[in-house]
N, C-alpha and C positions, 0 to 999 in steps of 0.2 A: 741443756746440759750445763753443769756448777763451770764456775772456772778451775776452780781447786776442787778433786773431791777426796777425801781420804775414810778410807775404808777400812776397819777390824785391825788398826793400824796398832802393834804392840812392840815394846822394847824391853830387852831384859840386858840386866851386866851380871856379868858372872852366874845365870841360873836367875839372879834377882827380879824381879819386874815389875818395869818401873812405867809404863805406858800396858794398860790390860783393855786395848782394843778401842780405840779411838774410832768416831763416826764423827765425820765433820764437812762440811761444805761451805762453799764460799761463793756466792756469784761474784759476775761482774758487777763492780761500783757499788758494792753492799760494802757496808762498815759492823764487824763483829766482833764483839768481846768476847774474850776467855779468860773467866775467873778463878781463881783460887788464891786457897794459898801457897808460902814457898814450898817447895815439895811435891806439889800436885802433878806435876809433870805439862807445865804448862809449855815452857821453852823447849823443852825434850820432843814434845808433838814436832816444832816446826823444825829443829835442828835434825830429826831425823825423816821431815818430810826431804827437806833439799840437803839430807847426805852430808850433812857434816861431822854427825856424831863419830865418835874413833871406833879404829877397826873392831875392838872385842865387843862393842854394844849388838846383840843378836837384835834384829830388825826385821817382824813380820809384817803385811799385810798390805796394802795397794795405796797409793797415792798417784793420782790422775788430773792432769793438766790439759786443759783444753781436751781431756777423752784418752791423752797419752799416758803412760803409765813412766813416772822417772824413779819411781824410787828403785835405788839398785843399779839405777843406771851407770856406765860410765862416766867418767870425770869429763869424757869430749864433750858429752853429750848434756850435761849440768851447770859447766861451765859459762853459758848463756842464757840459762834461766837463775841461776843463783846472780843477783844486783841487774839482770836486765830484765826479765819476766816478774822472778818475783825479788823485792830488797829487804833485808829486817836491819832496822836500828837497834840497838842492844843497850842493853840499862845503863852502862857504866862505861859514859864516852872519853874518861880518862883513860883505860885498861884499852879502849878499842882502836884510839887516835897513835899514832906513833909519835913519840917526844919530841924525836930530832931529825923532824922533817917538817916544813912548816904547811901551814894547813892548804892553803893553794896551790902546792905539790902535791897532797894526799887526795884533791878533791879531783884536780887534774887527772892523775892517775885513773878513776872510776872512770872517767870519760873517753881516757885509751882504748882501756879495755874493753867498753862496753857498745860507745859509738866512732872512734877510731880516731879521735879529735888529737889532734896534736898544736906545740906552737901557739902562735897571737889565737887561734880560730877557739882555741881551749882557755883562754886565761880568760878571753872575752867571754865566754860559757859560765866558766868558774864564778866570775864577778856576778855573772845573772843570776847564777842560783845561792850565791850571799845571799844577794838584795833578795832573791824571793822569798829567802826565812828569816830575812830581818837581821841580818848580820850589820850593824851601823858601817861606813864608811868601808866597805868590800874592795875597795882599790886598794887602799892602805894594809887593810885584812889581810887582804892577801899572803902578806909576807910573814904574818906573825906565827910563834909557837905555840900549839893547846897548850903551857901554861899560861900565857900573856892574856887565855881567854877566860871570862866566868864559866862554872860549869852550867849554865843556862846555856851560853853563846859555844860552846863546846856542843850540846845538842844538838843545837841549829846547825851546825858544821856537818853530825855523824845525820841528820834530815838532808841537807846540800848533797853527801856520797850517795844516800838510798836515790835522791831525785837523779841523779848523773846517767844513770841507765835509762831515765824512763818506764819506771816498770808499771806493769799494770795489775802487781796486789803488792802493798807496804805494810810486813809483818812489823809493827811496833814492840818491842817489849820491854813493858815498865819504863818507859822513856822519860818519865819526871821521877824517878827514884833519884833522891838524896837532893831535889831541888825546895827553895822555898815555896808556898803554894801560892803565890803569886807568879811566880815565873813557872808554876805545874800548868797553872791557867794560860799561859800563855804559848807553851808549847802544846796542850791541846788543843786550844783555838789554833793553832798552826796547822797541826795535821789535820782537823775537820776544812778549814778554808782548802788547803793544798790538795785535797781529796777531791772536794766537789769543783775547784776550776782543773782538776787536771784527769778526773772521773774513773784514778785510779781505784782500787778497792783495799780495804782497810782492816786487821787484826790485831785492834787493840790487847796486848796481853796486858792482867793485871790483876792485885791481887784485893782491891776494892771498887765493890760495884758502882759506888757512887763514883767514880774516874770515867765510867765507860756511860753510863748512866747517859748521857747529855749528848754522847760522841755516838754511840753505834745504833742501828735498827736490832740488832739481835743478840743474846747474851747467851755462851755456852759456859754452864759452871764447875769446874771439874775439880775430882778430889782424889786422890789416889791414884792416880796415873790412869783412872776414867769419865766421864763426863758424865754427873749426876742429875742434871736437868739444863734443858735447851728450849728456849721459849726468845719471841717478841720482847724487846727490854720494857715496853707497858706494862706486859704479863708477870713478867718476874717480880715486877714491885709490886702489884696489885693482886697477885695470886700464887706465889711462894708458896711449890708444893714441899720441894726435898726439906728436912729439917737444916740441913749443911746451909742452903741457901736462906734459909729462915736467922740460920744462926749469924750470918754476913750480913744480912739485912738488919738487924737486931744489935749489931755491933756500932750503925752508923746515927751519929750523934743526929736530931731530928734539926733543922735549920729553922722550923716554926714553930708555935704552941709549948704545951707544956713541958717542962722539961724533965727527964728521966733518969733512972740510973741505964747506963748501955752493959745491954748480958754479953756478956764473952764466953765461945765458946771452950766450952773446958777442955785440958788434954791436949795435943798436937798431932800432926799426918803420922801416922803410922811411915815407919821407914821398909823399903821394899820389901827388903830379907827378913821383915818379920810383920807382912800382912796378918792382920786377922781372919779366924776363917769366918764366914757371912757376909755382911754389909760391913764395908770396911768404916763405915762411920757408925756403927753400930757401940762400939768403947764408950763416945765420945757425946752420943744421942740419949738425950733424957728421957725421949720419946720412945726407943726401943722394947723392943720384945724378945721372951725367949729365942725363937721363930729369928728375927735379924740374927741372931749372933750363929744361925744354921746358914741363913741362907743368902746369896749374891743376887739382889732384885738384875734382874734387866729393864731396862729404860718400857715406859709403859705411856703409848700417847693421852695424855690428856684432853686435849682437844686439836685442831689444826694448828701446826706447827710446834708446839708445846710436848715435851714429853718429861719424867723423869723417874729414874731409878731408884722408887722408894715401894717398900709393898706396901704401906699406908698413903701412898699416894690415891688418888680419888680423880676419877673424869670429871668434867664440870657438869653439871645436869642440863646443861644445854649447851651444843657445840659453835652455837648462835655468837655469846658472848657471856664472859664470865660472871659468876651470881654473887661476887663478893660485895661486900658496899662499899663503894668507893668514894663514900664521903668519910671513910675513918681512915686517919693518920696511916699510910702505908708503915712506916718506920715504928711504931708504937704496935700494930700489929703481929708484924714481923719478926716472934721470939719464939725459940724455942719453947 
């Protein structure tokens, strides 16, 4: 059994809808990416997995922890898996940190609540988990204010709250938005290292594959507020069935060989309240057919583990291992 399972998992506001039936799973100590772009309903899946969305968001379909069902559940009953079960870091740890409270009281606080630590027994806690994200000089840290910090070292702080619980899945989202890519590199090497010595499991959100690329075993790519292909991250690069994921692939700058122009893909996500009727990337898709702009593929397995929501998607001819050649440039491949 997954640790997380979520199932036909939909959200709408107002009539709108903005999640159209989520299938997702998580083991234990698995690390998985969820791509798209902004829009796609990437954050929306986990915020209304753990019940935070507001009251008017209508919220169907099952989400299963350890086999138990929380979604819907009570606040008593959430309240210990929302930062102790499961933690998400959130993109923008200036908006999540509190200004005028210094960050050793904010981190402390998670520890209250979560393992009941109060006093010397929590400040000593505090210091440990600076030091295990790299916070320089965490005695001193202690005392300062998220402005006093970089927004690198501001990270590392909203990584300190998620670790406070101990949880055993750390929803990431977009956690190096707006950092230099030096310091991007540095807080994903963070959360891969903090993963495997602490063997929690890991949902990289984000809205470029080459981020998630290096960090997770598995990539679910979603567009529309559904999940258009779900494969092995080997697979993805190496056999990109949906054109969405062709089109993401095809966008990333090649790091060897010859050099290219990169295709963008044209148009933007459709906004809720005015879905397309078919393949909602069907607008958008060079490859289209009459037939997409009728009809909503459902997700179609391609081989083990691999599936995706395209009607010109194709099973491999042998479920053995894929028949692409894999001595041509994945990224030069990879266009629409």
């Amino acid at each position: 059994m997954a640790f997380v399972e979520i199932q036909n998992l939909s959200v709408a506001f107002g009539g709108a809808a903005a999640l159209r039936g989520i299938n997702l799973s998580v083991e234990r100590g698995e690390a998985v990416g969820l791509v798209g772009e902004s829009g796609c309903g990437k954050s929306i899946t986990w915020l209304a997995a753990l019940g935070l969305l507001p009251a008017s968001a209508q919220v169907r379909g099952s989400v299963l922890l350890d086999g138990t069902e929380i979604l819907g559940a009570p606040k008593a009953r959430l309240e210990p898996v929302r930062g102790g079960r499961i933690a998400m870091i959130f993109q923008d740890p200036a908006a999540s940190l509190n200004p005028v409270h210094r960050i050793g009281r904010q981190i402390g606080e998670a520890l209250g609540l979560h393992r009941g630590m109060t006093g010397d027994r929590a400040k000593a806690e505090v210091i440990r988990l600076m030091d295990q994200v790299g916070i320089p000089d965490a005695k001193n840290r202690i005392n300062a204010y998220p402005h006093e910090l970089s927004g690198g070292q501001n990270q590392r702080v909203m990584i300190a709250m998620a670790l406070a619980g101990e949880p055993e899945l750390l929803v990431a989202d977009e956690p190096t938005t707006a950092l230099d890519v030096t310091i991007q590199a540095q807080i994903l090497d963070l959360v891969t290292t903090l993963r495997r010595d602490t063997g929690m499991a890991l949902v990289l959100i984000s809205h470029d594959l080459g981020v998630v690329s290096d960090t997770c075993s598995r990539i679910a790519v979603m567009y529309a507020g559904r999940i258009v292909e779900e494969a092995p991250s080997e697979q993805i690069f190496a056999n990109p069935n949906h054109p969405y994921t062709q089109g993401l692939l095809g966008a990333l700058p090649p790091l060897a060989g010859q050099r290219h122009r990169l295709v963008a893909i044209p148009g933007s996500v459709p906004e809720a309240a005015h879905m397309p009727k078919g393949c909602a990337f069907a607008p958008r898709c060079t490859s289209a057919s009459s037939l997409c702009l009728e009809v909503d593929p459902a997700a179609l397995p391609l081989a083990p583990d691999h599936s995706a929501a395209c009607l010109k998607a194709r099973p491999y001819p042998s479920l053995d291992r894929p028949t692409h050649d894999r001595a041509t440039p994945t990224r030069e491949r990879a266009t629409l």
